[in-house]
C-alpha positions as CSV (number, residue, x, y, z in Angstrom):
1,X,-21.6,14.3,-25.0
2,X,-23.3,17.3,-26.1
3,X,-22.7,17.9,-29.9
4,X,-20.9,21.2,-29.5
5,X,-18.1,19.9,-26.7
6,X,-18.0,16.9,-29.4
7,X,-17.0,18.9,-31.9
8,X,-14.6,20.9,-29.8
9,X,-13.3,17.7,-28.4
10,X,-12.9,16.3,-32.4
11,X,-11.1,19.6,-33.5
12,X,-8.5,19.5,-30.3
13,X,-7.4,15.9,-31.1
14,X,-6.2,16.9,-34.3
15,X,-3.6,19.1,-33.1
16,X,0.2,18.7,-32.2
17,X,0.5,17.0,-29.1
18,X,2.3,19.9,-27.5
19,X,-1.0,22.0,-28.5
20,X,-3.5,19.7,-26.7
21,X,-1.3,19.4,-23.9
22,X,-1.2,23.4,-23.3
23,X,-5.4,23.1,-23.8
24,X,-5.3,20.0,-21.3
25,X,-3.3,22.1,-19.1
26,X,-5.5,25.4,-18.9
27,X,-8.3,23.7,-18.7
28,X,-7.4,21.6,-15.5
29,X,-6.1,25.0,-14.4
30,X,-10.0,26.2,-14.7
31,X,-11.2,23.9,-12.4
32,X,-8.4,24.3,-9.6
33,X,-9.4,27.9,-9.2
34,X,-11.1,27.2,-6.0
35,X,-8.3,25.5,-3.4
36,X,-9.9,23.4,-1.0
37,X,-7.4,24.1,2.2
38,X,-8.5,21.0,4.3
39,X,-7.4,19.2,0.5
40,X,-4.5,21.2,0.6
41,X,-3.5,20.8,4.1
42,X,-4.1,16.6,3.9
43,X,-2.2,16.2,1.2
44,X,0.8,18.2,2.6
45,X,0.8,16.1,5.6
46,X,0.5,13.1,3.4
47,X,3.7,14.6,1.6
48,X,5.4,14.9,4.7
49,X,4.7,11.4,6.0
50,X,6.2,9.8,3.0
51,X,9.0,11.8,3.0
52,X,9.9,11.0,6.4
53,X,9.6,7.5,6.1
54,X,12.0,7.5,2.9
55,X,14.7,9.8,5.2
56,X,13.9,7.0,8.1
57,X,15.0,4.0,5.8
58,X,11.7,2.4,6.4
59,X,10.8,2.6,3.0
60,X,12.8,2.5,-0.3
61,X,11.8,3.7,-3.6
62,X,11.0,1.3,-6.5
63,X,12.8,2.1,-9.6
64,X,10.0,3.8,-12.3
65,X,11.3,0.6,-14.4
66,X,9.9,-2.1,-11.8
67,X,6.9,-0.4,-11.2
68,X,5.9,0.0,-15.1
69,X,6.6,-3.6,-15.3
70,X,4.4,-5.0,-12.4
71,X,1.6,-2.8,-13.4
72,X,1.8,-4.4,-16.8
73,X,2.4,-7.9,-16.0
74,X,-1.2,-7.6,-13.5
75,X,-2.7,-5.6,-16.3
76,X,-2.2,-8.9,-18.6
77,X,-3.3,-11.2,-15.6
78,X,-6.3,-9.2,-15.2
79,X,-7.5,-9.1,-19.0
């Protein structure tokens, strides 16, 4: 890492959380400037797909609970 985004990087990760987060936040804004439409339109479609097939009943939704818990139960197998 170059020294100067170093040192930028050391002084951000001493702030509040809530400050880092608003510097996290405009600088992923920075890099969205350009919108890729072909991204764009794939990922509506892909939006739409899933939503369909949750109003169809041929998939369900996990609770946020279950899938926390599977990640971290493979995350333990795996390490």
């Amino acid at each position: 890492m170059v020294a100067e985004v170093q040192k930028i990087v050391e002084q951000a990760l001493k702030m509040p959380a809530r400050e880092r987060a608003e510097i996290a936040q405009r600088l992923l804004e920075s890099l969205d400037q350009q919108m890729d439409i072909d991204v764009e339109s794939a990922w509506q479609s892909e939006v739409d797909r899933r939503i369909s097939e949750l109003d169809s009943g041929r998939v369900s939704c996990i609770p946020w609970e279950e899938v926390r818990e599977r990640l971290m139960r493979n995350s333990r197998e795996a390490g």
